[in-house]
N, C-alpha and C positions, 0 to 999 in steps of 0.2 A: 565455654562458648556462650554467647550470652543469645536471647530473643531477641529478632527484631520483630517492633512492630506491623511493619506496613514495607514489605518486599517490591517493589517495581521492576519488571523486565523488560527491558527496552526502551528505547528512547523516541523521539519523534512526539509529533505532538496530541497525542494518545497517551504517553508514558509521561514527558514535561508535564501538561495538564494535571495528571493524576497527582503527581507529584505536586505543585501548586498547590492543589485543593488538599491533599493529605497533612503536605506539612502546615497549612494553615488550622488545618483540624489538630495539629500536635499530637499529628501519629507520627513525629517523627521517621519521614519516608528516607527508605535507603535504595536509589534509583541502580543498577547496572547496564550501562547506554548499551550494550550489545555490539555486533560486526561491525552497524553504521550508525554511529556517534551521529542524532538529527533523523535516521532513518530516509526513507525514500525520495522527499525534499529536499536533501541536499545536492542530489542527483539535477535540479529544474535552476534554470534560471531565474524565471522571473515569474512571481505565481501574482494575480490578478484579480481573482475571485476569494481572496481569504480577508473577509470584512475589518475593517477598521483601518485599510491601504489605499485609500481612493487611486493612490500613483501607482500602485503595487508595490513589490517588494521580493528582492534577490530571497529562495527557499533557502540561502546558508543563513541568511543575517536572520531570517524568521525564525529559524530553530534556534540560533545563537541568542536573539533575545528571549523565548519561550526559556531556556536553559538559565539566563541569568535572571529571571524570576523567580523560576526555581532556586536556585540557589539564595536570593534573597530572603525568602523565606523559612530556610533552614534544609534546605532537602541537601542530602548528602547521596551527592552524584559520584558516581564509580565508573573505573573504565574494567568493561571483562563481561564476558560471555555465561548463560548457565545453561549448562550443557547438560543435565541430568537433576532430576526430581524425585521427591519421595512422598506422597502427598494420601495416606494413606491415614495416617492419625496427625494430631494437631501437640505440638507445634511442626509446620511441616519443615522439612529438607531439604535444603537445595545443593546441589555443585554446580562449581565453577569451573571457567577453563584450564584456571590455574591448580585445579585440586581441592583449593579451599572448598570448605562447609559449610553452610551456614541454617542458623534456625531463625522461622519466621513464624508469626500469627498470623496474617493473611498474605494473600499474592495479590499484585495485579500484573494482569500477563498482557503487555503491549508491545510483542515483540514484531507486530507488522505481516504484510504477506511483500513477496519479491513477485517483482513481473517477469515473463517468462520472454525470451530473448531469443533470435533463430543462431548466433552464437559466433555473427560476423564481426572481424575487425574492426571496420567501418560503422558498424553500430554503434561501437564502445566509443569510437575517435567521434561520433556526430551526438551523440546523445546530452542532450538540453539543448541542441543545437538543431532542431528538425527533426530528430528521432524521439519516440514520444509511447507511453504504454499508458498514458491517459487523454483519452481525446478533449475531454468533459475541463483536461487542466488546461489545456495545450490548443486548441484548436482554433481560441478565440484570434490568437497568433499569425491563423492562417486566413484568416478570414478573404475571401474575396481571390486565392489563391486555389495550386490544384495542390492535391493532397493523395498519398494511398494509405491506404489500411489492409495488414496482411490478418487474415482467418477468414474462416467461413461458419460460426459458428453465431450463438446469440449476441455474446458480446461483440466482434464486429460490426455485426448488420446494425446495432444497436450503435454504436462508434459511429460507421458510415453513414445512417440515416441523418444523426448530430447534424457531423459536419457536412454535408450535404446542405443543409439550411444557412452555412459561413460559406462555406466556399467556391469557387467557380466550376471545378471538377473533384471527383470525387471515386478513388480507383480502388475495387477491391481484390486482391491477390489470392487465388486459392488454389488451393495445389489438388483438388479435386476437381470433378467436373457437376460438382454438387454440394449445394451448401446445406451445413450438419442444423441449419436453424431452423426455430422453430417456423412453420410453416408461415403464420401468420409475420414473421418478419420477412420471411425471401420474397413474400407478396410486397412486403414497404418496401425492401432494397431493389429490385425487380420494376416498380413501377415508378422509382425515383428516376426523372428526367439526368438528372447530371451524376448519378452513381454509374459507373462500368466495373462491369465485374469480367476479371484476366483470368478464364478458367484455366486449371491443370496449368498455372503457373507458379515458378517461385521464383524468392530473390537471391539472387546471387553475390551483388556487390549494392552498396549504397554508396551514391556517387554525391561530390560535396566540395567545397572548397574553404574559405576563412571566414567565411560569412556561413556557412551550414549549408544544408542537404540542397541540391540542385537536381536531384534524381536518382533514376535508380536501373538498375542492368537487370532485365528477369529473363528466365530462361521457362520455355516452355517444356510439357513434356516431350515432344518428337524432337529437343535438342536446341530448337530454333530457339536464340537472342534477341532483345528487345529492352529500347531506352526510354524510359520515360522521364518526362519532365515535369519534376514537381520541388514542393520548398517543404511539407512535412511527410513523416511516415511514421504512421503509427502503429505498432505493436498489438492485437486484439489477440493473443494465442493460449491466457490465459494467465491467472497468478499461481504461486505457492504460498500457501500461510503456512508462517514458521512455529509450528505448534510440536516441533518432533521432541523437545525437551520435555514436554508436557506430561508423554503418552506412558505407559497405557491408562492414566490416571483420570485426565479429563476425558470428557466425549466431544465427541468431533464428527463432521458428517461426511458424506463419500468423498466431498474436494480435499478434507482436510481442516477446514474451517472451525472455531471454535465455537460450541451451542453454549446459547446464555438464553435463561429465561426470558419471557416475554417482559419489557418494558424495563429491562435490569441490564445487568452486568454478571450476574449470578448462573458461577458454570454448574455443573453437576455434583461439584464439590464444596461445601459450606466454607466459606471463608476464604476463597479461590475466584477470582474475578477477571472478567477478558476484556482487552477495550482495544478498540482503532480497526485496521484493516488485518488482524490476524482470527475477528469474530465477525467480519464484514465483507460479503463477498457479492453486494449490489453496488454500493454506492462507493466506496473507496476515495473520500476527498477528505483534504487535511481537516475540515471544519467538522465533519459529522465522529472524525476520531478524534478533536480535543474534545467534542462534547461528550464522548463514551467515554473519554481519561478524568472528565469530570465525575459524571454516573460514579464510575467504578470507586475514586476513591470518597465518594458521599455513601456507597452501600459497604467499603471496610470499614469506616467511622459507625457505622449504624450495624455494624456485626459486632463488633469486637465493643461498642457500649452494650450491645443487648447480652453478650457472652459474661461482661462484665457489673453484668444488672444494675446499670445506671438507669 
């Protein structure tokens, strides 16, 4: 079994990036795209804010060109999941889904976080289509339009405050009669003129047709039904970073999220590096995770020369 140099997990443009920068450093990077080949961008239409698109540009065709860069370069892109690690002594460990082994000299772990979904049919049939678990991606969309946002937590009120500033109304759905935010947000969502907040509500059905979401069915606690009328709905309930192949190896903090020193990529493990939305549990947009798939693979070229006393 031979060494690789420079291990990549996941795909998305945290993982392509890394990839990019490695193989041009001739660390011969060996990429495994993961569950979703592009990651959570192939999931969106049409992304608008990823600089150098003044028109924008479909999130398949952006991953698809990220990917044939990579490839250009020399990176040697795999399809297959690693599902289990060994990262205790160096050269480290990894499995795969298929059983394979393999040895590497460094990782970089860009396997992304998932958004968390209330687990409706109509979610899945509307999603890029009005259904949305980033408002920050998505919202520009709605602009001038009415909108809900389901949690009651920071990230909602934080979502809601957003698009509050785009769009005409602005609904938040919470299935308590009390929002879990920090105080000084329920005072912003609270004293925003075009926020309404649907207490001890949830959603039942997301209503929609060929063109996307047109509303949505909530049903309150004492039973009572209720339709609203709106063009997006967004998702605030919370991510998962996919860190579980990691453990008990790396450190991670109560969400899950992977800890990397201040101003690095550098997990708690020498020669183990995290990039994108799987060590990123503020900002989660494709631009701040190609610039960490960058980071990360500029500090394995600058491990593995200082390992190798150049």
């Amino acid at each position: 079994m031979g060494t690789i140099k420079c291990l990549i997990a996941g795909s998305g443009p945290a993982g392509y990036t890394a990839a990019i920068y490695a193989a041009r450093a001739n660390l011969q990077p060996v990429l495994y795209e993961g569950i979703l080949r592009g990651g959570q961008l192939t999931t969106t239409t049409e992304i608008e804010n990823f600089p150098g698109y003044p028109q924008g540009i479909d999130g398949n065709q952006l991953m698809e060109e990220l990917r044939k860069q990579a490839e250009r370069f020399g990176a040697d892109l795999r399809t297959g999941i690693i599902t289990e690690t060994k990262l205790d002594e160096s050269p480290f460990r990894v499995k795969l889904d298929d059983g394979k082994e393999l040895l590497t000299k460094t990782l970089i772990i860009a396997t992304g976080a998932t958004a968390r979904y209330l687990g409706l049919e109509s979610e899945e049939k509307f999603k890029g289509m009005g259904v949305s678990a980033c408002a920050t991606c998505d919202g520009f969309f709605n602009r001038g339009k009415d909108v809900a946002v389901v949690g009651g937590g920071d990230t909602a009120c934080e979502e809601a405050v957003y698009l509050s500033g785009l769009c005409r109304k602005v609904y938040m759905i919470v299935r308590r009669n009390v929002l879990r935010a920090s105080e000084v947000m329920q005072k912003r969502v609270l004293s925003t003129p075009n926020i309404e907040v649907l207490w001890e509500h949830q959603t039942r059905e997301i209503l929609g047709d060929n063109t996307g979401v047109t509303g949505a069915l909530l049903v309150h606690k004492s039973g009572q039904e209720k339709v609203i009328d709106i063009h997006g709905f967004f998702l605030a309930i919370g991510h998962h970073p996919n860190s579980e192949a990691f453990l008990p190896w790396i450190e991670i903090n109560p969400e899950g999220y992977i800890i990397t020193r201040a101003k690095s990529t550098e997990t708690n493990i020498e020669g183990v590096f995290a990039a994108g939305d799987v060590q990123d549990p503020k900002y989660r947009q494709a631009i701040t995770a190609a610039g960490s798939g960058c980071m990360a693979a500029m500090d394995a070229e600058r491990y593995l020369s200082m390992k190798s006393g150049l």
